[in-house]
Backbone as a printed PyTorch tensor [residue, N CA C, xyz], in Angstrom:
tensor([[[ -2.7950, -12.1150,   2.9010],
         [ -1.4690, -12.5300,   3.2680],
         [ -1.4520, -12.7650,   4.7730]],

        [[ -0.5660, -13.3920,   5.0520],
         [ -0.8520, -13.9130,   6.4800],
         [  0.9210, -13.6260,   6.9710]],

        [[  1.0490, -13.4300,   8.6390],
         [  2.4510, -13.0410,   8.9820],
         [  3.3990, -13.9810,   8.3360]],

        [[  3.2020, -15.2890,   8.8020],
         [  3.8750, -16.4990,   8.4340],
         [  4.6880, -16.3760,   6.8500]],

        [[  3.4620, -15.5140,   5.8290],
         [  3.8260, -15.2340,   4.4630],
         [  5.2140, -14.5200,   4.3430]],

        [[  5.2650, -13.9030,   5.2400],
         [  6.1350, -12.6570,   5.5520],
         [  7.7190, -13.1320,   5.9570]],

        [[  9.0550, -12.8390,   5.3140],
         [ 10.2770, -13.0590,   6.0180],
         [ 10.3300, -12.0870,   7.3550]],

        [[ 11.3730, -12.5790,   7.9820],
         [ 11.7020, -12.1470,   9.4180],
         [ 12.1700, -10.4260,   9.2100]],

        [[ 12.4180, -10.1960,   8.2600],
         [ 13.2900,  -8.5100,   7.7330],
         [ 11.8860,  -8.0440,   7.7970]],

        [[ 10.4370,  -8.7590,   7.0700],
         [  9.3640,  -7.7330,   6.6130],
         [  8.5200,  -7.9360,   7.7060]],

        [[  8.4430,  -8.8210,   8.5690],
         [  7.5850,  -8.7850,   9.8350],
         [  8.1000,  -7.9750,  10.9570]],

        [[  9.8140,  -7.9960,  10.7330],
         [  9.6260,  -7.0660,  12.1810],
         [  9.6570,  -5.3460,  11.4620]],

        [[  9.7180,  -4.7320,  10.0920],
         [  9.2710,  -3.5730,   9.6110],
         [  7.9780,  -3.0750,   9.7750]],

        [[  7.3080,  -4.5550,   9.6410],
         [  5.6820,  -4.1420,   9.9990],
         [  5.1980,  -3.4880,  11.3080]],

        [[  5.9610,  -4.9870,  12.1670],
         [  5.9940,  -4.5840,  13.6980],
         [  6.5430,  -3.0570,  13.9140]],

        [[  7.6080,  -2.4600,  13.5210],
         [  7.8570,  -1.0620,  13.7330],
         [  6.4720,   0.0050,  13.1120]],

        [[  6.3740,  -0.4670,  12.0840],
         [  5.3520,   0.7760,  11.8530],
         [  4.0420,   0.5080,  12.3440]],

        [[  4.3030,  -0.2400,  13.4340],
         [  3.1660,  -0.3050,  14.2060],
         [  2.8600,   0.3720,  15.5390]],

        [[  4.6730,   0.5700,  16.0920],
         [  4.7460,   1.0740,  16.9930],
         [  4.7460,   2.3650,  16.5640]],

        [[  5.4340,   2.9760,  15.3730],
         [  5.3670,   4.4100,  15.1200],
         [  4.1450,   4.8450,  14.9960]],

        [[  3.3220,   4.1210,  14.4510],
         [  1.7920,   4.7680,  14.7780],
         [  1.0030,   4.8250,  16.2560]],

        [[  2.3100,   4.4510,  17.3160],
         [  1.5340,   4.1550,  18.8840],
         [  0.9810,   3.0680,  18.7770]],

        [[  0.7540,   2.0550,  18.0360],
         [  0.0290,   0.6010,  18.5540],
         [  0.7410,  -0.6570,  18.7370]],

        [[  0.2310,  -1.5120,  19.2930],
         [  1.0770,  -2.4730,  19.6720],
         [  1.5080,  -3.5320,  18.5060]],

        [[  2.4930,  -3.8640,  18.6850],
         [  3.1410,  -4.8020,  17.3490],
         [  2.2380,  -6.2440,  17.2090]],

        [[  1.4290,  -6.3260,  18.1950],
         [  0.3750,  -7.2490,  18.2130],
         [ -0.3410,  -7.4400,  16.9230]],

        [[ -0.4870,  -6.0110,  16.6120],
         [ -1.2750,  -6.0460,  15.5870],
         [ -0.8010,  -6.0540,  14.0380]],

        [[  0.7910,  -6.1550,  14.2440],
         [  1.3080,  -6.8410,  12.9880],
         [  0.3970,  -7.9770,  11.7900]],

        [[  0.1270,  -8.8680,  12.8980],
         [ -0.7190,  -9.6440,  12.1730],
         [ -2.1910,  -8.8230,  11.0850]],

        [[ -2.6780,  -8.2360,  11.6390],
         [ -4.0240,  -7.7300,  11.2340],
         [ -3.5360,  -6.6650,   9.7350]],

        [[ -1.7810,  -6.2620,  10.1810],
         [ -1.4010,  -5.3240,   8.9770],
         [ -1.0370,  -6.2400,   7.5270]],

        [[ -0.4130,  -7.6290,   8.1160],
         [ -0.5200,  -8.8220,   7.0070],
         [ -1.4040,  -8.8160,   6.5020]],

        [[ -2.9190,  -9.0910,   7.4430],
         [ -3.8410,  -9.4690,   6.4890],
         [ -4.6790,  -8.7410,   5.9640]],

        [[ -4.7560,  -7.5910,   6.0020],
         [ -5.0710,  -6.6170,   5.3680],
         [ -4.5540,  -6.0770,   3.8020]],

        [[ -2.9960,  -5.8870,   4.1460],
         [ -2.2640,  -5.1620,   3.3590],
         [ -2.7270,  -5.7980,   1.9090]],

        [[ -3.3410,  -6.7050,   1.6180],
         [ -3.7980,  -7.2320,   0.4180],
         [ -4.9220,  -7.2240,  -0.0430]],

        [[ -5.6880,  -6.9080,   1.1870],
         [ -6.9120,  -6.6900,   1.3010],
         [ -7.9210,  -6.2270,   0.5590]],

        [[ -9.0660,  -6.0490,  -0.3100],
         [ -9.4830,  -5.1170,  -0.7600],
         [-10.0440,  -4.0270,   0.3490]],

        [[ -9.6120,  -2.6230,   0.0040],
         [ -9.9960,  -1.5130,   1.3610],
         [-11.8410,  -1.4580,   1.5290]],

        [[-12.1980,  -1.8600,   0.3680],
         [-13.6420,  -2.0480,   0.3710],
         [-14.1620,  -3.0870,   1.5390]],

        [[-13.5840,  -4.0070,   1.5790],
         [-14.0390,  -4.8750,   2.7320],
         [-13.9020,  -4.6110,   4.3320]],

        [[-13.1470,  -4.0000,   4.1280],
         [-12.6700,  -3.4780,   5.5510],
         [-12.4310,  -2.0480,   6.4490]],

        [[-12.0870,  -1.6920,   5.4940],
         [-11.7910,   0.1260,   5.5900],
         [-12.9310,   1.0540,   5.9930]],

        [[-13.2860,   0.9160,   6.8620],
         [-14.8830,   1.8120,   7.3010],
         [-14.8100,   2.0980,   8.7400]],

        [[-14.7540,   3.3850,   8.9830],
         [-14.8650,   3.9980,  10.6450],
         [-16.2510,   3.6540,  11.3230]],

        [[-16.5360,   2.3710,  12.1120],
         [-18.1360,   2.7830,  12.6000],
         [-18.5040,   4.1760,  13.9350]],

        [[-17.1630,   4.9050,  14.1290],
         [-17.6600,   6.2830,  14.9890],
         [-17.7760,   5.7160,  16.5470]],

        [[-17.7570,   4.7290,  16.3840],
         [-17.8770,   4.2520,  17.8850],
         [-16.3620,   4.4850,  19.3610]],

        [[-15.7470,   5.1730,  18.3740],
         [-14.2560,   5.1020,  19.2870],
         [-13.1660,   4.1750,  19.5620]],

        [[-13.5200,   3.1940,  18.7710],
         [-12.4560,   1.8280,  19.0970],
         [-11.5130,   2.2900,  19.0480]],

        [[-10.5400,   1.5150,  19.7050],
         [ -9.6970,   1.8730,  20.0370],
         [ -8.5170,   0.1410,  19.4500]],

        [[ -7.4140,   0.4090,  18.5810],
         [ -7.3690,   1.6010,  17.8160],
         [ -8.8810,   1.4840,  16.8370]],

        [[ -8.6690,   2.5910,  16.2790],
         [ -9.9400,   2.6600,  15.1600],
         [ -8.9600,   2.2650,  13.7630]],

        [[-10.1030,   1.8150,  12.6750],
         [ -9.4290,   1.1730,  11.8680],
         [ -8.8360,   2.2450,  10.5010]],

        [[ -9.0910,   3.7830,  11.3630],
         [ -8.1400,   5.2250,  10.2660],
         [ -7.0220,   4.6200,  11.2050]],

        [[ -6.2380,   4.2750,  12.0620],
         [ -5.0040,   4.4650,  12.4710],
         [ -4.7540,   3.0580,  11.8460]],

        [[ -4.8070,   2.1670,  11.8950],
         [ -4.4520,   0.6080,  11.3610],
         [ -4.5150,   0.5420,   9.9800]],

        [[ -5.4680,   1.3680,   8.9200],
         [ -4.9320,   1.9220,   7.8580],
         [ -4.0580,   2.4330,   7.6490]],

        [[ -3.4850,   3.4090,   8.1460],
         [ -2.2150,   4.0680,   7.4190],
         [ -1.0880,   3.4370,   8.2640]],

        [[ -1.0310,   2.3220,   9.1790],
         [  0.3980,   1.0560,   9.1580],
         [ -0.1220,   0.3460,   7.8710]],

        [[ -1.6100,   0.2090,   7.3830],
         [ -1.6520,  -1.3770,   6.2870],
         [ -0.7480,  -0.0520,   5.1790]],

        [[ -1.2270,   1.1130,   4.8610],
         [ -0.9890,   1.9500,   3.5500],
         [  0.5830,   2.1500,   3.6780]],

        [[  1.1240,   2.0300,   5.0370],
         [  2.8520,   2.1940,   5.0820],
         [  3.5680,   0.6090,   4.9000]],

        [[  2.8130,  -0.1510,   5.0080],
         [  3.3060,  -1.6190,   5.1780],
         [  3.2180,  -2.2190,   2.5680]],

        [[  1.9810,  -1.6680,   2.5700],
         [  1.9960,  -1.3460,   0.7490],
         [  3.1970,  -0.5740,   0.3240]],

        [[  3.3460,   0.2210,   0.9750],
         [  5.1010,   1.4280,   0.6800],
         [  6.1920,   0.7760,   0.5520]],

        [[  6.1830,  -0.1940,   1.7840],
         [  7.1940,  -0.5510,   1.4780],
         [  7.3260,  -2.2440,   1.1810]],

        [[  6.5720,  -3.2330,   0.9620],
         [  6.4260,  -3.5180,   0.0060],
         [  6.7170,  -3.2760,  -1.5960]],

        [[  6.1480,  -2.1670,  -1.7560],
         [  6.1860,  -1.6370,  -3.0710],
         [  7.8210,  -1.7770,  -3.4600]],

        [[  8.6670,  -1.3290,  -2.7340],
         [  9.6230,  -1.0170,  -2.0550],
         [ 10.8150,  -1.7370,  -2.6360]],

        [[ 10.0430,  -3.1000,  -1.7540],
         [ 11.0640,  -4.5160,  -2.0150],
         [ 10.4840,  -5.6920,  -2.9990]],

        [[  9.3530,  -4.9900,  -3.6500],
         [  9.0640,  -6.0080,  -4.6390],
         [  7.6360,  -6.4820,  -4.4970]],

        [[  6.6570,  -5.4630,  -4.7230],
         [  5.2090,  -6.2650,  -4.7070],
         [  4.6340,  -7.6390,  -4.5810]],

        [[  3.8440,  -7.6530,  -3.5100],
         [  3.1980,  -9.8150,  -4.1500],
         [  2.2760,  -9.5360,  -4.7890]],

        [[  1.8820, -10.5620,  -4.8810],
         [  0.7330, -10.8620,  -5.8610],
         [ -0.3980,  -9.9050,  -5.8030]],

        [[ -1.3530,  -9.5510,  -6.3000],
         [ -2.2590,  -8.5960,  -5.8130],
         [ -2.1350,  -6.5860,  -5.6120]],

        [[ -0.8490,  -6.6650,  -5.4400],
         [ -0.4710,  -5.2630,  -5.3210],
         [  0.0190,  -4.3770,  -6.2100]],

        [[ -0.0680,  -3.3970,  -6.8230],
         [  0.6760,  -2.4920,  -7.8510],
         [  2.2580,  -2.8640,  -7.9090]],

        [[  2.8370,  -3.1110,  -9.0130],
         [  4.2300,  -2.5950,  -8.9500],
         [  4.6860,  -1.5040,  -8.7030]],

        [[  5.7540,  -1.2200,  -8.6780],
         [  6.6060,   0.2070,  -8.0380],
         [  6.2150,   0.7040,  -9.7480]],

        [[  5.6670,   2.1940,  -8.9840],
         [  4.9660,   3.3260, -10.5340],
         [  3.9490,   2.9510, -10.7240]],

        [[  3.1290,   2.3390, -10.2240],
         [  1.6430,   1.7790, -11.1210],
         [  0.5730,   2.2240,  -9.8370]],

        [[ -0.1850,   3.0950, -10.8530],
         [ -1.0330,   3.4620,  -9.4290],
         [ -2.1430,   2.3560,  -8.4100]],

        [[ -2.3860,   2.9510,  -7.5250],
         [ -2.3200,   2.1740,  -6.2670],
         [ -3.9370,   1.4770,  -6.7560]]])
């Protein structure tokens, strides 16, 4: 999914739970394209310290699936009750 995919209500929610995790809303985008993501492709700490590292940008993509879930799953994602 890409931001653009996203209405103006669900991009700037993203943008917040971006800041609640301390990172910059910059990275809204990266929580789009993820959030659909398979976690297999992407989801892996290489230990190196990045900054952010991709455990903190996970749990905005795993809060950005919440609520989603929320307002109505897209394509690709569990419905509300269906495990993840």
């Amino acid at each position: 999914m890409e931001l653009s995919d996203l209405d103006p209500t669900t991009r700037s929610a993203f943008a917040q739970l971006c800041r609640d995790e301390g990172l910059d809303p910059s990275y809204t985008a990266f929580v789009a394209r993820h959030v659909d993501a398979d976690d297999g492709t992407w989801r892996w700490c290489c230990g190196s310290n990045c900054d952010p590292c991709v455990a903190r940008l996970g749990r905005v993509v795993d809060a950005a699936r919440g609520l989603l879930r929320t307002r109505g799953a897209p394509p690709g994602l569990p419905a509300p009750g269906e495990p993840a």
